[in-house]
C-alpha positions as CSV (number, residue, x, y, z in Angstrom):
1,X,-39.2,-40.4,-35.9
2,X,-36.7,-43.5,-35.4
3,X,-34.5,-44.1,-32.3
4,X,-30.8,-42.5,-33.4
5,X,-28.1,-45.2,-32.4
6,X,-26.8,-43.6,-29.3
7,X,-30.5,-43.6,-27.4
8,X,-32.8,-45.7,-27.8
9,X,-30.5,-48.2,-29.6
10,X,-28.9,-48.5,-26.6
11,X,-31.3,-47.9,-23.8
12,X,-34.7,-48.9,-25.1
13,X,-36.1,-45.5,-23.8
14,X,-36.9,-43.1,-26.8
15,X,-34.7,-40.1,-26.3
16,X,-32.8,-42.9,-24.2
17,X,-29.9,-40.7,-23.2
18,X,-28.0,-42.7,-21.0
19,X,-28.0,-40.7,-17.9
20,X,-31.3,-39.0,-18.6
21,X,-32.3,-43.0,-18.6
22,X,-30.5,-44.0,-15.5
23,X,-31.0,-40.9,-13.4
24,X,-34.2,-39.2,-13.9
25,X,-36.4,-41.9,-15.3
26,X,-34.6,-44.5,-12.8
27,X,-34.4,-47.2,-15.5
28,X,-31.3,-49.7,-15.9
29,X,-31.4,-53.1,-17.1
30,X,-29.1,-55.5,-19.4
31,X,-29.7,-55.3,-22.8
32,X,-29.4,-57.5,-25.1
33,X,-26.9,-57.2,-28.1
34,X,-28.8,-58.5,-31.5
35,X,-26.7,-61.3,-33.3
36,X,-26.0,-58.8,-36.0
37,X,-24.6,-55.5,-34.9
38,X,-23.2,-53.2,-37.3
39,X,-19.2,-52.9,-36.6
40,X,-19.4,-49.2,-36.4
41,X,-22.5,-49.1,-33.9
42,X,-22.1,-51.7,-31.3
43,X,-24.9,-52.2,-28.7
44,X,-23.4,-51.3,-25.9
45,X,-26.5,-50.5,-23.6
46,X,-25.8,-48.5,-20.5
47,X,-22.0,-48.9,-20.9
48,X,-23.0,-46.7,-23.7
49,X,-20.3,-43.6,-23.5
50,X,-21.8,-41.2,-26.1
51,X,-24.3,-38.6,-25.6
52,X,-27.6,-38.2,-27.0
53,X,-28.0,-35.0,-27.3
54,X,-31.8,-35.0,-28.5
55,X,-32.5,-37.1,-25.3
56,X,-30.6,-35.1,-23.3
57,X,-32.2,-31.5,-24.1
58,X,-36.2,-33.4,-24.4
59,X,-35.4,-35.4,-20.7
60,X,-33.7,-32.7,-19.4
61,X,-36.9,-29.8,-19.9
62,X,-39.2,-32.3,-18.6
63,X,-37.0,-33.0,-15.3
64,X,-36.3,-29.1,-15.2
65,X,-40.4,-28.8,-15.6
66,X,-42.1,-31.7,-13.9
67,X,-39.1,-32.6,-11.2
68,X,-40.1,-36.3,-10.8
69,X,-41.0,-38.6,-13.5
70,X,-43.7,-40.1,-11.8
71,X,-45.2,-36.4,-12.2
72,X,-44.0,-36.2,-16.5
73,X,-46.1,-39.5,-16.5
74,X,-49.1,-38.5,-15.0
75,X,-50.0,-36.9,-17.8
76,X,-47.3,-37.7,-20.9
77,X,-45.9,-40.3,-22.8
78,X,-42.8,-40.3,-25.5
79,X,-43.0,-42.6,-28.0
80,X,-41.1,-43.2,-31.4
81,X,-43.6,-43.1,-34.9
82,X,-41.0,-46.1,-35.7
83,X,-40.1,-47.8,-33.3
84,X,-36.5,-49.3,-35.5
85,X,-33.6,-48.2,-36.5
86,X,-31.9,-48.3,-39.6
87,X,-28.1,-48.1,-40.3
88,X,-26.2,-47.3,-44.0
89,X,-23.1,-49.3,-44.3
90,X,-21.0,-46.2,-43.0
91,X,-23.1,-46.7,-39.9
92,X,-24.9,-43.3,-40.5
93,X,-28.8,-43.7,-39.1
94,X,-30.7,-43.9,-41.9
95,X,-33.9,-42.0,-40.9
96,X,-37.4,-43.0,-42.5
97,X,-38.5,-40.4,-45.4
98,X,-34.9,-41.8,-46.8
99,X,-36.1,-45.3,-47.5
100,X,-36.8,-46.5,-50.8
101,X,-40.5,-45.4,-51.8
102,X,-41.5,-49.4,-51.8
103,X,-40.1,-50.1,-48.2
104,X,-41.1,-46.2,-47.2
105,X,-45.1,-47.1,-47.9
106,X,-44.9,-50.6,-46.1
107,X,-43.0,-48.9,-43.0
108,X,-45.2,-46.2,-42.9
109,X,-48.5,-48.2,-43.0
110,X,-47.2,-50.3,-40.2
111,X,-46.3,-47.5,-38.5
112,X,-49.5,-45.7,-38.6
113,X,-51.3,-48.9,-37.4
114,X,-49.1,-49.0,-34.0
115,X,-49.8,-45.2,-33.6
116,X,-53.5,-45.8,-34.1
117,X,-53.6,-48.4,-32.1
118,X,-51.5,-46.3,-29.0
119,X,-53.8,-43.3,-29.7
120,X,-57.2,-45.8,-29.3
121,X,-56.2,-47.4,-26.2
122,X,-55.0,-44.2,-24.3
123,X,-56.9,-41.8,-26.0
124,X,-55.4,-38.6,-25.4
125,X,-56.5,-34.8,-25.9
126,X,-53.2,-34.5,-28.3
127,X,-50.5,-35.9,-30.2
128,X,-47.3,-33.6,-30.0
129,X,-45.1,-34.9,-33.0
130,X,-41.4,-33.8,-32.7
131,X,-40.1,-32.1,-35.6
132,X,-42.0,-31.7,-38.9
133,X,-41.9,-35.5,-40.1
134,X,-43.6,-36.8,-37.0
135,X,-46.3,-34.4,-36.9
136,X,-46.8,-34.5,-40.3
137,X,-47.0,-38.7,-39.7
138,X,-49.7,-38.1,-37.1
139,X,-51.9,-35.6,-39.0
140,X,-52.0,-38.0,-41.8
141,X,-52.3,-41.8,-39.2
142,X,-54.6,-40.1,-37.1
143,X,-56.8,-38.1,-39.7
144,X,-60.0,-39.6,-38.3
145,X,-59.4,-39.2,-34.9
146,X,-61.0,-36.7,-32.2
147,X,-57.0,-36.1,-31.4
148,X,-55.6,-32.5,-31.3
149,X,-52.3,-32.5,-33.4
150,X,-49.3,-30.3,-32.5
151,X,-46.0,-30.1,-33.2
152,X,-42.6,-28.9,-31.6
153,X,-39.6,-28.5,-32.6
154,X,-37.0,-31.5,-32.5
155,X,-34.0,-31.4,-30.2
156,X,-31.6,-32.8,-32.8
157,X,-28.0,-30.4,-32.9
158,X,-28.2,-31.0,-36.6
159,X,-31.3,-28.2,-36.0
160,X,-29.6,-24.6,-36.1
161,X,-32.9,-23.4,-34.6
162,X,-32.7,-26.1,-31.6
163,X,-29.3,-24.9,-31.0
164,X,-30.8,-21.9,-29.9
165,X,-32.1,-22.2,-26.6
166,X,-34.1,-25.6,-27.7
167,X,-36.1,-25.7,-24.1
168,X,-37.2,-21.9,-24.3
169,X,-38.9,-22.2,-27.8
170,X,-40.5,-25.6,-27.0
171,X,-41.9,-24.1,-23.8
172,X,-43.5,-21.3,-26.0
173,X,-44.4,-23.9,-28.5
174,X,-46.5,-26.1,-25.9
175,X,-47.8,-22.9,-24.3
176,X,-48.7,-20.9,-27.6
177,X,-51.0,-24.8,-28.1
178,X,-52.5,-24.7,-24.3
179,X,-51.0,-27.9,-23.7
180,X,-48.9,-26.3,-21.0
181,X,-49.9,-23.7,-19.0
């Protein structure tokens, strides 16, 4: 959907749990703190000491299941519908089916153009959206496409259902779809 501020915010990396980040994809560089940073989500990058749970249960089946990134690579790629984040003035992440319909249809379009554009120069068998809004994002962007759509189930912890063994029911997921054997 739209990085949350304790992953990709700080790491770059969608799902950019910190340690997932450093230790299984091997990446760690500065980043660069924007001139503007809301008070109550400072960039921190890999000094970063919260969790990202989301990253850390998607990372952490695809270490568990491919051992090497190099070997999740071969084959995969994770990338946000939107690519920005989005703070209220509490600091709560404002995700983007919350946006004012005017600023909703301009993000959206833009959107749909970058995952268009990803989908024509790869060209992949399928388009896995995580959770509900980003497969429904890719049905709709990548209507006239050859693309198989699927969906799986987000990691978030606000997710009763991902609380519940999240990895098992994703495996199933990608199985029941014949993406993963």
């Amino acid at each position: 959907m739209n990085p949350g501020p304790f992953g990709m915010v700080q790491t770059g990396v969608p799902f950019g749990e910190i340690l997932a980040v450093r230790n299984w994809l091997e990446i760690e560089a500065p980043v660069r703190r924007p001139l503007r940073q809301h008070p109550r989500r400072r960039i921190n990058g890999f000094a970063c000491v919260r969790s990202e749970i989301s990253g850390k249960r998607l990372w952490g089946l695809f270490a568990e299941r491919f051992g090497h990134a190099e070997k999740f690579f071969a084959s995969h790629i994770v990338m946000n519908y939107c690519p920005l984040a989005f703070l209220e003035d509490t600091g709560r992440n404002r995700t983007p089916d919350k946006l004012a319909p005017a600023e909703k249809a301009r993000l959206t379009a833009a959107c749909d153009r970058h995952l268009q554009t990803i989908v024509a120069v790869l060209e992949p068998e399928w388009v896995i959206g995580i959770g509900d809004f980003a497969a429904k994002r890719a049905t709709q962007a990548l209507l006239d496409t050859p693309v198989k759509i699927g969906r799986i189930l987000h990691p978030s912890p606000a997710s009763p259902t991902a609380n519940r063994d999240w990895a098992g029911a994703v495996v199933r997921q990608l199985e029941a779809l014949q993406v993963w054997d």
